[in-house]
C-alpha positions as CSV (number, residue, x, y, z in Angstrom):
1,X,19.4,6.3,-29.3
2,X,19.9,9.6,-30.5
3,X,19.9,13.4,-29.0
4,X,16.7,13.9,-30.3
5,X,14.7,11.1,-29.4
6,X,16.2,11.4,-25.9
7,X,14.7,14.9,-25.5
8,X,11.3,14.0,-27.4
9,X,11.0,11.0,-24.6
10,X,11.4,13.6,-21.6
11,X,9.2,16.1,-22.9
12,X,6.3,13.6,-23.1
13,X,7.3,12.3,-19.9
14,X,7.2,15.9,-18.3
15,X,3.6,16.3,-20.4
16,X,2.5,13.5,-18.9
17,X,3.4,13.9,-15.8
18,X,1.7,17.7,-15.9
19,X,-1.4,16.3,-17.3
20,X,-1.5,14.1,-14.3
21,X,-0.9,16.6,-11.4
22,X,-3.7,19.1,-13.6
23,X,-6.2,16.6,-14.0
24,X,-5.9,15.6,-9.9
25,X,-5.9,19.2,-8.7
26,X,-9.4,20.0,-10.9
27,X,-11.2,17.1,-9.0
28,X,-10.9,18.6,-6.0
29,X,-14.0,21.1,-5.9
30,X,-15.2,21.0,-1.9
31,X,-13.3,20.6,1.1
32,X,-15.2,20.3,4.2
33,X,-14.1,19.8,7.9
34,X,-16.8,17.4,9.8
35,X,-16.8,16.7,13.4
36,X,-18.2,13.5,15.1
37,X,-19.1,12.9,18.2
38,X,-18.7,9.1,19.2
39,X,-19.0,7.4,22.5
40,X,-18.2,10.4,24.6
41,X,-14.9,11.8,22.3
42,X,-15.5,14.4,19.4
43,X,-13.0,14.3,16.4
44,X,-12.8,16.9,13.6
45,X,-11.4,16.1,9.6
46,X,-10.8,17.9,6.8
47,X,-11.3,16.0,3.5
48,X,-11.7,17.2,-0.4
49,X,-14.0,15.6,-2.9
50,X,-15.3,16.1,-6.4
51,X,-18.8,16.1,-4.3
52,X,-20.2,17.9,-1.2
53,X,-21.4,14.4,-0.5
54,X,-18.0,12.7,-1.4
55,X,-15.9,15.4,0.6
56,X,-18.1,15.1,3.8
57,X,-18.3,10.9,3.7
58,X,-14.1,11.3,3.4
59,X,-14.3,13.7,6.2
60,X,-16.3,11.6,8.4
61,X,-14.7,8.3,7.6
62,X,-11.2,9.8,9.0
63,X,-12.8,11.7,11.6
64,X,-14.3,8.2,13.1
65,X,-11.1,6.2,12.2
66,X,-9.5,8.7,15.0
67,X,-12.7,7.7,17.6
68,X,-13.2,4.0,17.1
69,X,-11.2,0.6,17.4
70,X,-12.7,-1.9,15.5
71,X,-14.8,-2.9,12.1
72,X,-17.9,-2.3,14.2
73,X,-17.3,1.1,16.3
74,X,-16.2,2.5,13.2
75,X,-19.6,1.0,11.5
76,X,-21.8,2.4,14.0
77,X,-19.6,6.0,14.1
78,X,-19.9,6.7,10.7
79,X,-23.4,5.7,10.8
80,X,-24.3,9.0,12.9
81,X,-24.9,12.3,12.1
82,X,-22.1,14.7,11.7
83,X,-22.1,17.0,15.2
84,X,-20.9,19.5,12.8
85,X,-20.2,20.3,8.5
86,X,-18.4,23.3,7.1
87,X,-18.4,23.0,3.5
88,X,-16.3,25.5,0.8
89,X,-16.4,25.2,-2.9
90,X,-12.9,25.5,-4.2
């Protein structure tokens, strides 16, 4: 393989790779911090999203993964209402 070609493959590696790390930065536009309040215990998350909506469910799902034990706790967790939602467009 020659010089030439060596350079052209890590150039459109480094491309690639750039055109990755862009595209998964720009998909982030909210990050919100939810707290639930579960069985007594209160847990607080921080999650980004493409979506308000997506952002908050991420949030949510981590911050009852923290209060429950179990398929069904976590089921009935995320299934309440946020005790609190701070949302920031990025």
């Amino acid at each position: 393989m020659s010089k030439t070609s060596k350079i052209l493959i890590v150039v459109g590696f480094l491309v690639l790779m750039g055109y990755i790390v862009y595209s998964s930065l720009g998909l982030s536009k909210f990050r919100c911090e939810v707290c639930m309040e579960f069985r007594g215990g209160t847990a607080c998350r921080t999650a980004l999203g493409s979506t308000r909506e997506e952002a908050i469910r991420t949030a949510a799902d981590n911050a009852c993964a923290q209060l429950t034990s179990g398929m069904t706790d976590s089921m009935s967790c995320t299934q309440t209402p946020p005790k609190s939602i701070k949302c920031k467009e990025r």
